[in-house]
C-alpha positions as CSV (number, residue, x, y, z in Angstrom):
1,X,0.0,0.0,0.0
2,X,2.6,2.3,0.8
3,X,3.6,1.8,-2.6
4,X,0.6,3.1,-4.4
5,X,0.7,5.7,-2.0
6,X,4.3,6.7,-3.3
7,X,3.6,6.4,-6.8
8,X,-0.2,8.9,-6.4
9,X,2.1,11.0,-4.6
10,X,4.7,11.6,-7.0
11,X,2.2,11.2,-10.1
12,X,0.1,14.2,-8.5
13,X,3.3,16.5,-7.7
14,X,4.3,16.4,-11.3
15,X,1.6,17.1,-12.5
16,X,0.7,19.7,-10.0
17,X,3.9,21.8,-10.9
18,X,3.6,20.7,-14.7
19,X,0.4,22.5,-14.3
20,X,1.4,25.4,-12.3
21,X,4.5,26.1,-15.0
22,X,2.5,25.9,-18.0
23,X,-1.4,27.2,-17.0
24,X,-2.9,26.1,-20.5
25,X,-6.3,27.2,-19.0
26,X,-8.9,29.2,-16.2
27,X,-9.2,26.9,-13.8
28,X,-5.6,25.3,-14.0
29,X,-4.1,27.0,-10.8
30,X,-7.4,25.2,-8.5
31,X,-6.3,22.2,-10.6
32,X,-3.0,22.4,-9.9
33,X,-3.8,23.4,-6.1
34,X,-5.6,20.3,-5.8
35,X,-2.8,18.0,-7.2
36,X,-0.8,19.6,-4.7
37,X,-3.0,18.5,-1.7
38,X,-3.6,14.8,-3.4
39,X,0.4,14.8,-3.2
40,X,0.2,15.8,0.6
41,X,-2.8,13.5,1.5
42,X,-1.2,10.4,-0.3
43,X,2.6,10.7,0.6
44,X,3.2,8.0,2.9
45,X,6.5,9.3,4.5
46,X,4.2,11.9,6.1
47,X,1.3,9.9,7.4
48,X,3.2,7.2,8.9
49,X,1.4,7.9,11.9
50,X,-1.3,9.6,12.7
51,X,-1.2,12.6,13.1
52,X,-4.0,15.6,13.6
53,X,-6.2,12.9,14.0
54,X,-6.7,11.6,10.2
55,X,-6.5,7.8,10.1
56,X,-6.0,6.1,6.5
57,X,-9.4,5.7,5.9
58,X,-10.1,9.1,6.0
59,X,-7.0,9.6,3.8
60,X,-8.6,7.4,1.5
61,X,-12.0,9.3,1.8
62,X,-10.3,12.6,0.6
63,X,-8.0,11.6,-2.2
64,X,-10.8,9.4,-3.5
65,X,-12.9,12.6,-3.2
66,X,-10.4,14.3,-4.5
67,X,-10.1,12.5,-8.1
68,X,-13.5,11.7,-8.4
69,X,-13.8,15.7,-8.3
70,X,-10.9,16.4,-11.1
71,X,-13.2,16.0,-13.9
72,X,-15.8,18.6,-12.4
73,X,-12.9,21.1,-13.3
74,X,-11.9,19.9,-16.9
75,X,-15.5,20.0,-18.2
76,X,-16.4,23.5,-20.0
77,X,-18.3,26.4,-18.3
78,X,-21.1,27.7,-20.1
């Protein structure tokens, strides 16, 4: 598990910062914002334990959440 953990964590800062250098559109810098905290919530070198509270299935909750809410962003605004 901690595995997966490192690779979503790694995936999501990449493509956080590929997304904060480039901005190819309006709502890029939430996107990228959001990749950012899907890096935080998933690296497992800082939720070894646990702290403020959040167990791992919380953790799960929010970067599940997280994901599932990515392609509210990409669609257009009308």
């Amino acid at each position: 598990m901690a595995l997966v953990g490192w690779i979503i964590s790694f995936a999501a800062l990449f493509g956080g910062l590929a997304l904060w250098q480039d901005m190819p559109a309006d709502g890029s810098p939430m996107l990228a914002n959001m990749l950012f905290m899907l890096s935080l919530l998933s690296c497992p070198l800082l939720w070894r334990e646990k702290p403020l509270g959040i167990s791992f299935s919380q953790r799960i909750f929010l970067v599940m959440a997280l994901v599932c809410s990515l392609p509210l962003l990409l669609f257009p605004r009308n």
